[in-house]
DRENPA-3360 file (N, C-alpha, C; in nm, 2 decimals, always signed):
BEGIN
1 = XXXXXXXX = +4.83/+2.61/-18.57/+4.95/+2.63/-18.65/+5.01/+2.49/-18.68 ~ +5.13/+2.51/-18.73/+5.20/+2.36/-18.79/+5.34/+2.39/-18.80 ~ +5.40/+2.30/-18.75/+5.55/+2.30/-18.78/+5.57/+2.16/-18.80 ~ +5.69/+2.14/-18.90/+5.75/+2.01/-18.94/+5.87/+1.99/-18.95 ~ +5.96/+1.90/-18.93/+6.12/+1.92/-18.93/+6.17/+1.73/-18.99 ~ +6.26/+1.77/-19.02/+6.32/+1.62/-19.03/+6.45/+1.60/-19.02 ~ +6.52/+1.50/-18.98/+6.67/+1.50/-18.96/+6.69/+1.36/-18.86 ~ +6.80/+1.37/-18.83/+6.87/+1.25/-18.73/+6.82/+1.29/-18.58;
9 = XXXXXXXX = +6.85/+1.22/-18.50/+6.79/+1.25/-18.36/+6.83/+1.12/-18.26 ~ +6.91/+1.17/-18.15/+6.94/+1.07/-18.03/+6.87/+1.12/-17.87 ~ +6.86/+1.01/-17.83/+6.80/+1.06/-17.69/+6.95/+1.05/-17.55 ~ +6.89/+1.09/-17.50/+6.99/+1.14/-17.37/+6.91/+1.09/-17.24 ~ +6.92/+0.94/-17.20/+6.83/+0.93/-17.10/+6.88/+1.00/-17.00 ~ +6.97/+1.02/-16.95/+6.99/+1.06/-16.80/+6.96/+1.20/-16.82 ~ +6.92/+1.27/-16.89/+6.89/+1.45/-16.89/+6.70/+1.44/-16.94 ~ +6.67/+1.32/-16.99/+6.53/+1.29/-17.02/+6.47/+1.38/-17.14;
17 = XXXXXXXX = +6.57/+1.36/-17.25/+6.53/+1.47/-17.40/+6.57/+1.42/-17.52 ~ +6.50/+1.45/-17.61/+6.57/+1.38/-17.72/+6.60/+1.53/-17.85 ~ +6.69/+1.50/-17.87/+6.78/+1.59/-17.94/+6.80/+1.56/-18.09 ~ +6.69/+1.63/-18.16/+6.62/+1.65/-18.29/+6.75/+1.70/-18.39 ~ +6.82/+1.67/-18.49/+6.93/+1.76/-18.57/+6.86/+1.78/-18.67 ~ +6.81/+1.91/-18.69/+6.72/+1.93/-18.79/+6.80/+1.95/-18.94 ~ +6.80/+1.92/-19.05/+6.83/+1.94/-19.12/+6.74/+1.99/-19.24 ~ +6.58/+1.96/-19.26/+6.51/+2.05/-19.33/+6.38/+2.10/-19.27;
25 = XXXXXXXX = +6.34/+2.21/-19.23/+6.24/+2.26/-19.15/+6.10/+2.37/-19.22 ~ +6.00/+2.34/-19.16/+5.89/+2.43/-19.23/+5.98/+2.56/-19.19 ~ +6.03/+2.63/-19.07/+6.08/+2.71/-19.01/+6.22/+2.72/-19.07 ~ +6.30/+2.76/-19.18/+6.43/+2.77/-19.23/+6.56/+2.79/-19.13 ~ +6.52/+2.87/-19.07/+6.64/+2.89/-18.99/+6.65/+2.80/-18.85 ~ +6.55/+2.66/-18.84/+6.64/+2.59/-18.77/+6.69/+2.48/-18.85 ~ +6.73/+2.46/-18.98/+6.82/+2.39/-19.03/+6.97/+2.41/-19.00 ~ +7.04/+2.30/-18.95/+7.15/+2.33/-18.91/+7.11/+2.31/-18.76;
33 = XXXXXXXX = +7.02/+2.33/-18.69/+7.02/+2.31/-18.52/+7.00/+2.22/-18.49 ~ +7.00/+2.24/-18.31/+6.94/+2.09/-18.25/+6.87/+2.17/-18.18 ~ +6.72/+2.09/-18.22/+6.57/+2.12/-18.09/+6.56/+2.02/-18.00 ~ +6.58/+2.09/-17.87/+6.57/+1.98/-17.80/+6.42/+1.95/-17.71 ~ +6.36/+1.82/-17.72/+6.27/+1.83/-17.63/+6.24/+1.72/-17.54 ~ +6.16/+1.73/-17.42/+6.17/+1.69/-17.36/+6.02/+1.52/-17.38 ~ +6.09/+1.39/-17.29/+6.01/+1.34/-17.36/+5.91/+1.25/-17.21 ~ +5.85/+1.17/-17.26/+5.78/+1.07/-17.16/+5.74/+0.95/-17.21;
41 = XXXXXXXX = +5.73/+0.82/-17.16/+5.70/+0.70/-17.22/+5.64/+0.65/-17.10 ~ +5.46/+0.62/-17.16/+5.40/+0.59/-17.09/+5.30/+0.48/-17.16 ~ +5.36/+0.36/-17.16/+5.32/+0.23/-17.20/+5.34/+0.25/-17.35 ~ +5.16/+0.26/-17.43/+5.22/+0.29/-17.57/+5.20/+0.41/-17.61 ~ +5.23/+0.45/-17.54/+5.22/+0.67/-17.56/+5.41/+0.73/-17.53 ~ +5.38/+0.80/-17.61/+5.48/+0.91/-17.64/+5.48/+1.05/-17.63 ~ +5.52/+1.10/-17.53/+5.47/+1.27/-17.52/+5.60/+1.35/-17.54 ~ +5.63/+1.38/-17.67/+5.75/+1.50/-17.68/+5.66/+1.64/-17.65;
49 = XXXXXXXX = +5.77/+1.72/-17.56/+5.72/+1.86/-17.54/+5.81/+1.96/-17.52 ~ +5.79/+2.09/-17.58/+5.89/+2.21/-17.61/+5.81/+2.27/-17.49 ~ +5.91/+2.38/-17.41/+5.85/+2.44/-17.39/+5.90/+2.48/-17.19 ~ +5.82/+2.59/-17.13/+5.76/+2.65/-17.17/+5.87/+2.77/-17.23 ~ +5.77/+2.84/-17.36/+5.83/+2.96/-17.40/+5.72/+3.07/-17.46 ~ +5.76/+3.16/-17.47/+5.69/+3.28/-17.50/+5.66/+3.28/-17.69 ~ +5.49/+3.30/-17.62/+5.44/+3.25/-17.82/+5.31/+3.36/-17.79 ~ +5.34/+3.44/-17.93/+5.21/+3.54/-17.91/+5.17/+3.59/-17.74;
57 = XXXXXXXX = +5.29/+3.61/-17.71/+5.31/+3.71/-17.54/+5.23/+3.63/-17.44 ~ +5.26/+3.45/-17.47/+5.19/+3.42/-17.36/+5.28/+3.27/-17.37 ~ +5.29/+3.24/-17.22/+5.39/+3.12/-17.19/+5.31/+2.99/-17.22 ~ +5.37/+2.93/-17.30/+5.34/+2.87/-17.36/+5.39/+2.64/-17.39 ~ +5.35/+2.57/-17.42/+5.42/+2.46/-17.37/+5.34/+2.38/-17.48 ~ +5.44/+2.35/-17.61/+5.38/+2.28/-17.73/+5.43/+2.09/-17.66 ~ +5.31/+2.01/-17.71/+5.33/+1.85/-17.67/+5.29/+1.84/-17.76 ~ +5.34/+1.68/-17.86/+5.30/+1.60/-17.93/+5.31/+1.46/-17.86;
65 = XXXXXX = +5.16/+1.41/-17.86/+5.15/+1.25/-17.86/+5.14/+1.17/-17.91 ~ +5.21/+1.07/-17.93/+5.24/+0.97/-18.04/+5.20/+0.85/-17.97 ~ +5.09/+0.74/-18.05/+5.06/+0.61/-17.97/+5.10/+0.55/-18.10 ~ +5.16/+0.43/-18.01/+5.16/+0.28/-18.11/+5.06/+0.23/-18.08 ~ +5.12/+0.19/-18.27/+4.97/+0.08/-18.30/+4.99/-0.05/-18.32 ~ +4.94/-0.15/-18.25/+5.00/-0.30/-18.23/+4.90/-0.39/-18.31;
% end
């Protein structure tokens, strides 16, 4: 599947999340919210991850990895 979102977004290090303010979304009704997810910085890797939550009746834990490119 595919989801996309776009908006402003600050991190919270001492809680370790960063806090998405969605303002236009593949998904309509989270415009207006804040997704929050959890993150990891591991040299030049980036692991945001939702999760875990119930998706098609099974527990579930969405990650995206993001590497820089130098």
């Amino acid at each position: 599947g595919y989801n996309g979102y776009a908006g402003t977004f600050e991190v919270d290090e001492e809680r370790g999340v960063v806090l998405h303010h969605v303002e236009l979304g593949w998904f309509q009704n989270w415009e207006g919210t804040t997704q929050t997810r959890s993150y990891r910085l591991d040299g030049d890797f980036l692991t945001l991850s939702a999760g875990p939550r119930l998706l098609a009746g099974h527990m579930q834990t969405t990650r995206l990895l993001w590497e820089r490119i130098r």
